[in-house]
N, CA and C of each residue as an Amber inpcrd file, in Angstrom:
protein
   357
 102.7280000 114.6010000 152.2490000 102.5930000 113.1710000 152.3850000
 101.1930000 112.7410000 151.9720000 100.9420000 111.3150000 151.3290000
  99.5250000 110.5590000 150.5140000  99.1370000 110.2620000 151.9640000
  98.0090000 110.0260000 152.1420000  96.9390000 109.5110000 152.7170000
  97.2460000 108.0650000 152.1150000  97.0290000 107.2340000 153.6210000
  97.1420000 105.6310000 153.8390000  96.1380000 105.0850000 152.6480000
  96.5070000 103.9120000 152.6040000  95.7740000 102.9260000 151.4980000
  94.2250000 102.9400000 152.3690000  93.1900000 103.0080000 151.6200000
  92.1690000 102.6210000 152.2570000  91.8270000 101.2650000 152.8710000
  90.9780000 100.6560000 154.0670000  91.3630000  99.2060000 154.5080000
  89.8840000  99.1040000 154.2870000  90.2680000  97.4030000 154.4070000
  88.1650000  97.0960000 154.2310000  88.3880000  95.9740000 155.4330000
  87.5780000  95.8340000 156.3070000  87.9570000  95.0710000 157.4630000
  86.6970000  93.6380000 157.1870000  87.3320000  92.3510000 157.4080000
  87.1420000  91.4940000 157.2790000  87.0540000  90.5250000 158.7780000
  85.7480000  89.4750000 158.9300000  85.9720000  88.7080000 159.8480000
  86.1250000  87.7600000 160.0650000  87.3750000  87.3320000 160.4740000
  88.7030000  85.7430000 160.2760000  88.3470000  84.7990000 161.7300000
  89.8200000  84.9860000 162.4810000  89.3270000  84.6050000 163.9140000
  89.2960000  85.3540000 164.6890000  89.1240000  86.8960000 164.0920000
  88.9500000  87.9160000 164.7460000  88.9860000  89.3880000 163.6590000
  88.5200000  90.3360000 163.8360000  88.2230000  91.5590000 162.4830000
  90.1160000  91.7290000 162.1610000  90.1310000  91.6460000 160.9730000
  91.3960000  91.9550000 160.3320000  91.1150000  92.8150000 159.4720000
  92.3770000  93.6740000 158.7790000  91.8580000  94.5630000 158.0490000
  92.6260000  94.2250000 156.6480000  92.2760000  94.6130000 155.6230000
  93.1630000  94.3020000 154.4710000  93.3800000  95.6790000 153.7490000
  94.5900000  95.8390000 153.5810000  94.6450000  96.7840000 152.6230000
  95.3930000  95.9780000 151.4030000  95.2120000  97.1850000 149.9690000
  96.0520000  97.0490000 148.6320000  97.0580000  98.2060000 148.6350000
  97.8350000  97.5810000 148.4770000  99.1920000  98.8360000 148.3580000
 100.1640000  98.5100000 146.5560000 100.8170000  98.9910000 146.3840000
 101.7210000  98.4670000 145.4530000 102.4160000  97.6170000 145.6100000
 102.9790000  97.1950000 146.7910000 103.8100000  96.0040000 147.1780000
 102.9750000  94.9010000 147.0930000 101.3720000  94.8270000 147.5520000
 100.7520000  93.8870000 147.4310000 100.2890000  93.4680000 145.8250000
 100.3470000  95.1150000 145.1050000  99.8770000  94.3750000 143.3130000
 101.1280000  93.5290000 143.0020000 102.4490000  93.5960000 143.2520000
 103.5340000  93.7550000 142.4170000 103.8240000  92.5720000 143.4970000
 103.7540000  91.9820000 144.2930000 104.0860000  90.3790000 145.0410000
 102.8200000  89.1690000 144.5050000 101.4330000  89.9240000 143.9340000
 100.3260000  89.3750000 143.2550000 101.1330000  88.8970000 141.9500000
 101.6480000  89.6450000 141.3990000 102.1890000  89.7010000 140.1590000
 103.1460000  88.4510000 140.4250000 104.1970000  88.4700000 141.2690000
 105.4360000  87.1000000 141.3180000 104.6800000  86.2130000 141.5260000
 103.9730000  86.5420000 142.3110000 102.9460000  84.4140000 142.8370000
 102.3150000  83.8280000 142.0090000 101.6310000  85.1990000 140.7750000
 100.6760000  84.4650000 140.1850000 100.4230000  84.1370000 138.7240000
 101.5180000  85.5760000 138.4090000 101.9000000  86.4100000 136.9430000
 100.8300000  86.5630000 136.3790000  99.7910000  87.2470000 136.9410000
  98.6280000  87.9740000 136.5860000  99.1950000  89.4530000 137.1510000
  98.3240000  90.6010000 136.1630000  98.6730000  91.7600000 136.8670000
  97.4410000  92.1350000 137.5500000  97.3560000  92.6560000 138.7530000
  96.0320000  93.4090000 139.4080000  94.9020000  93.9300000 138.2780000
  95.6010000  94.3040000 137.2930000  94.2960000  95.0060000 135.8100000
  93.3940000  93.7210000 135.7420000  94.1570000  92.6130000 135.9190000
  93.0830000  91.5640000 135.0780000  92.4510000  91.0270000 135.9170000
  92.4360000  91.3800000 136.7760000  91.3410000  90.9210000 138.3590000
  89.5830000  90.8660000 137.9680000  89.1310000  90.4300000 138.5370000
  87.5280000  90.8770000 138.2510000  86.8870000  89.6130000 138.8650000
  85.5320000  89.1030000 139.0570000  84.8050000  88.1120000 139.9380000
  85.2630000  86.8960000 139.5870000  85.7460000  86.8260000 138.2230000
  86.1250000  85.4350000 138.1730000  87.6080000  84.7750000 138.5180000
  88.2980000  85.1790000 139.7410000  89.2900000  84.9230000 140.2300000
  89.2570000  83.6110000 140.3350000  90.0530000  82.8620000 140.5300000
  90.1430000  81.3280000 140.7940000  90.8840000  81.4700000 142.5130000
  90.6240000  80.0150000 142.7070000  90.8040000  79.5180000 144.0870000
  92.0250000  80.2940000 144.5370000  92.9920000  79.7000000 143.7310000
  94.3270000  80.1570000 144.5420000  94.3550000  81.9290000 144.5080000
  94.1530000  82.4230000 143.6250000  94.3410000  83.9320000 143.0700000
  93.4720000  84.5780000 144.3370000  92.3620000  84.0730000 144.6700000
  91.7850000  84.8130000 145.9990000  92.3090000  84.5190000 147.0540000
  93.0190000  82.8160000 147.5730000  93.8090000  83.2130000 148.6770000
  95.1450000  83.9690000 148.6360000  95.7000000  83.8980000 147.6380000
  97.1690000  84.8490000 147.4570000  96.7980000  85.5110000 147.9840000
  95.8610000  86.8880000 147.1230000  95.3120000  88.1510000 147.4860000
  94.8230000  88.0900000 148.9730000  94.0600000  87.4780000 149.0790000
  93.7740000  87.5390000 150.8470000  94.9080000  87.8760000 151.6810000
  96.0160000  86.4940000 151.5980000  96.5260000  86.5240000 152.3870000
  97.5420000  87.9860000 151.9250000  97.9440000  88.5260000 151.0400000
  98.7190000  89.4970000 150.4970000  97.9880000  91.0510000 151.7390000
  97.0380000  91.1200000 151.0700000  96.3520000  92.0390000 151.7620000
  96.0510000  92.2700000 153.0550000  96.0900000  91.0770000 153.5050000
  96.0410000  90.9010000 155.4790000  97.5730000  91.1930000 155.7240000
  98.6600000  90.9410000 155.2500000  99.5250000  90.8710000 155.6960000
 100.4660000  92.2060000 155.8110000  99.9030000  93.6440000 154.8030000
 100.0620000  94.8460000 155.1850000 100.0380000  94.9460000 156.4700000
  98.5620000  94.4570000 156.9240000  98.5420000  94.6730000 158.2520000
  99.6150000  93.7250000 159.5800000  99.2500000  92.6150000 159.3290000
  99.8710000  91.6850000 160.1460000 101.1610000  91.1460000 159.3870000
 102.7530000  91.6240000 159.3140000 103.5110000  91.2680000 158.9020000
 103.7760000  90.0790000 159.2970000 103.7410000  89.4190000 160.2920000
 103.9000000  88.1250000 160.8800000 103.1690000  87.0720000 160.3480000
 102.1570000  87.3230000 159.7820000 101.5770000  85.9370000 158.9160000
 102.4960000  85.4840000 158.5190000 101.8310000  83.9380000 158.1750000
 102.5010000  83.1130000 156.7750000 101.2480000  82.7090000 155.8540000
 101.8310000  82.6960000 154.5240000 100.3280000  82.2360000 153.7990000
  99.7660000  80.7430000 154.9290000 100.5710000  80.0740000 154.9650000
 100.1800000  78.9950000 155.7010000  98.6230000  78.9020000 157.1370000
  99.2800000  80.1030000 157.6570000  98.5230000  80.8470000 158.7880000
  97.1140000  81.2960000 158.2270000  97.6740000  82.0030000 156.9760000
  96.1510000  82.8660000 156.7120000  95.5710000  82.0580000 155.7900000
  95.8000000  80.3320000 154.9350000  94.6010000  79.5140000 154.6090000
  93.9370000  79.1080000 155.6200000  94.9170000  78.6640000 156.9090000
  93.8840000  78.0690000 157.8050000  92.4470000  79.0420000 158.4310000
  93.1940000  80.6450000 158.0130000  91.9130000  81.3150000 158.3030000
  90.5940000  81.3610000 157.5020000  90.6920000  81.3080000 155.9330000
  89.8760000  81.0620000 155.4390000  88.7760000  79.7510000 155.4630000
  87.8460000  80.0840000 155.0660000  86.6600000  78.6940000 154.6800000
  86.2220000  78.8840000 153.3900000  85.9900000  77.9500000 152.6670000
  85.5090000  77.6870000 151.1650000  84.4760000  78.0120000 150.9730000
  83.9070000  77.8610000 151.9610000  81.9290000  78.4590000 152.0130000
  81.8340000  79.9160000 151.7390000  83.0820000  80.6710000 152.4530000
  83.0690000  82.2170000 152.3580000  83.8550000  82.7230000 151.3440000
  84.1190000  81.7090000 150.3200000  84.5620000  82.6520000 148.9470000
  84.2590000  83.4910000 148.1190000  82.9440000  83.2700000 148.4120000
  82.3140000  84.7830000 147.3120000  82.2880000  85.8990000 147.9950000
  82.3360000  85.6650000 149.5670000  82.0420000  86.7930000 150.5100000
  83.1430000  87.5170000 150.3110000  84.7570000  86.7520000 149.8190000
  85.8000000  86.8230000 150.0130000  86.0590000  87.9770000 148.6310000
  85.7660000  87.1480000 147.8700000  86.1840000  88.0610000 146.4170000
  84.9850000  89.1050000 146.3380000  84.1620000  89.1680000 146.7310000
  83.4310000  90.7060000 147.1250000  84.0110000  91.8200000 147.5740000
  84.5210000  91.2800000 148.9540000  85.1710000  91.9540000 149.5910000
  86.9280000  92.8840000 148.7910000  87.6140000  91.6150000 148.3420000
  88.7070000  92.2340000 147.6830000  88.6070000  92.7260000 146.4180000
  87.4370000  92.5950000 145.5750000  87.1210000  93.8280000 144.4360000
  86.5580000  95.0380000 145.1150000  85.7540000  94.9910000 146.5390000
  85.7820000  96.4670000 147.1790000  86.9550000  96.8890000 147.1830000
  87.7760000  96.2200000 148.1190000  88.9170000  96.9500000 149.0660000
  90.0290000  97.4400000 147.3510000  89.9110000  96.9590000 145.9400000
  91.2320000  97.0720000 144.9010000  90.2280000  98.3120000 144.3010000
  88.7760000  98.2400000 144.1270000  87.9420000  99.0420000 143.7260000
  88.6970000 100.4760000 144.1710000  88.2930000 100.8310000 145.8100000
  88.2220000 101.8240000 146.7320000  89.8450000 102.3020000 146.4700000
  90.9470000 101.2120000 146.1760000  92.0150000 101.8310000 146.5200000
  92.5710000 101.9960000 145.1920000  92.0880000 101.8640000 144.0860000
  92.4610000 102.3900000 142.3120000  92.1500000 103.7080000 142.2580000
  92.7250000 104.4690000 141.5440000  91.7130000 105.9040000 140.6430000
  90.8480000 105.7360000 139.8620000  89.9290000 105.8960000 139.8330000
  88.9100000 106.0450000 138.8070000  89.5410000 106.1590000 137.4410000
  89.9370000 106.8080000 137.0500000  90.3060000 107.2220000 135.6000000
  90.8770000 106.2400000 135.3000000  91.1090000 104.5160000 135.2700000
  91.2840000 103.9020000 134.7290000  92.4210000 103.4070000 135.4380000
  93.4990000 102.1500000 134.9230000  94.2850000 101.3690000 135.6220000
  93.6470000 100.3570000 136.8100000  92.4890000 100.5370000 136.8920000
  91.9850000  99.8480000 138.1730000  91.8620000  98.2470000 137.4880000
  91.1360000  97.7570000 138.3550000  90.5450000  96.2980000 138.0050000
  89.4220000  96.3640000 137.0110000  89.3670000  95.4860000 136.1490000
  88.2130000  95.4020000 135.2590000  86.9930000  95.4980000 136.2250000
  85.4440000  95.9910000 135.6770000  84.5110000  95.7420000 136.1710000
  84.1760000  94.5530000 136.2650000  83.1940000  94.0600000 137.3670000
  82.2270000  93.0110000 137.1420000  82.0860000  92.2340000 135.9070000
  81.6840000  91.0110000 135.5170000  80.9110000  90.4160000 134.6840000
  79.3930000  90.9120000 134.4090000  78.4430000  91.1320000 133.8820000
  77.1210000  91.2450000 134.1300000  76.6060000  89.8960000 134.3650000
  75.6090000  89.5990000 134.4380000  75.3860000  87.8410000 134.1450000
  75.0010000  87.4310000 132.8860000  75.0570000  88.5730000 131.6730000
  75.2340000  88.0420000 130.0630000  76.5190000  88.3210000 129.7280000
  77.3980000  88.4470000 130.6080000  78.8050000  88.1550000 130.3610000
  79.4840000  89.4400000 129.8530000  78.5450000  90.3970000 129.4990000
  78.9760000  91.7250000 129.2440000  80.0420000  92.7650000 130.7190000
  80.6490000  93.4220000 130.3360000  80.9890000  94.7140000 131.4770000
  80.4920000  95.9800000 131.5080000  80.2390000  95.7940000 133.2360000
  78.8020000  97.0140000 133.1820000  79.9450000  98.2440000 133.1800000
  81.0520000  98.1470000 133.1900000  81.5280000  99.7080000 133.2750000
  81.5440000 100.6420000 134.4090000  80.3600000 100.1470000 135.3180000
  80.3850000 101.2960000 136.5230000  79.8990000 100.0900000 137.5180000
  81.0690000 100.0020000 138.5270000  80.5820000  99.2710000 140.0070000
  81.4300000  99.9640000 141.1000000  80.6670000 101.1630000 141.4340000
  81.2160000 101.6100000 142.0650000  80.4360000 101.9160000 144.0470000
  80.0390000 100.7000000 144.3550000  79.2010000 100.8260000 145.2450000
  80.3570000 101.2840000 146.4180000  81.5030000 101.2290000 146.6650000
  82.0610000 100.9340000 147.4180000  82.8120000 102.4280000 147.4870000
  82.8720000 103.5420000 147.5210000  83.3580000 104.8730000 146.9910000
  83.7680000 105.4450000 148.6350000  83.6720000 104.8390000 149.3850000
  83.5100000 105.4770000 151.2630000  85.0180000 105.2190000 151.0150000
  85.6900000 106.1850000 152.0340000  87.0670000 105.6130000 152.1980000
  87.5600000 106.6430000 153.7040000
């Protein structure tokens, strides 16, 4: 048997944890018709709450997206998409298929962001 998805724990109205699984790339995929590959910092509004709420809800089947906007705040969006290029980072293989890297800030890809390697 695989070893669980790795989780990155987040704080809502209380520590939640998020994991990425395949059910969560492949329900990303119906909501948004982006595939997880094309992910990277420049997510837009909705594409980070999908994913949020997608990823909390491994854990907490009982959400509704409804439930988990009211958890978010707009102020904590970058904190937000930090967090879920860790948690898609940590839970890809290296050897490729993962999420694109970063942007640099000359718009280039640095190729290696791998701060997040703990699991």
């Amino acid at each position: 048997m695989g070893e669980a998805a790795p989780f990155v724990e987040i704080m809502l109205d209380k520590p939640r944890k998020m994991q990425f699984t395949f059910g969560v790339a492949k329900k990303f995929k119906e909501h948004t018709g982006k595939s997880i590959t094309d992910i990277d910092e420049n997510m837009t509004f909705d594409e980070v709450t999908v994913l949020l709420y997608l990823t909390l809800r491994v854990e907490d089947k009982e959400l509704t997206q409804e439930q988990a906007d009211d958890l978010f705040h707009v102020a904590n969006l970058e904190e937000y998409t930090e967090k879920l290029l860790t948690l898609i980072g940590a839970s890809t293989p290296e050897a490729g298929g993962g999420p694109k890297a970063p942007a640099s800030p000359t718009g280039s890809s640095s190729g290696a962001s791998d701060e997040s390697a703990s699991a």
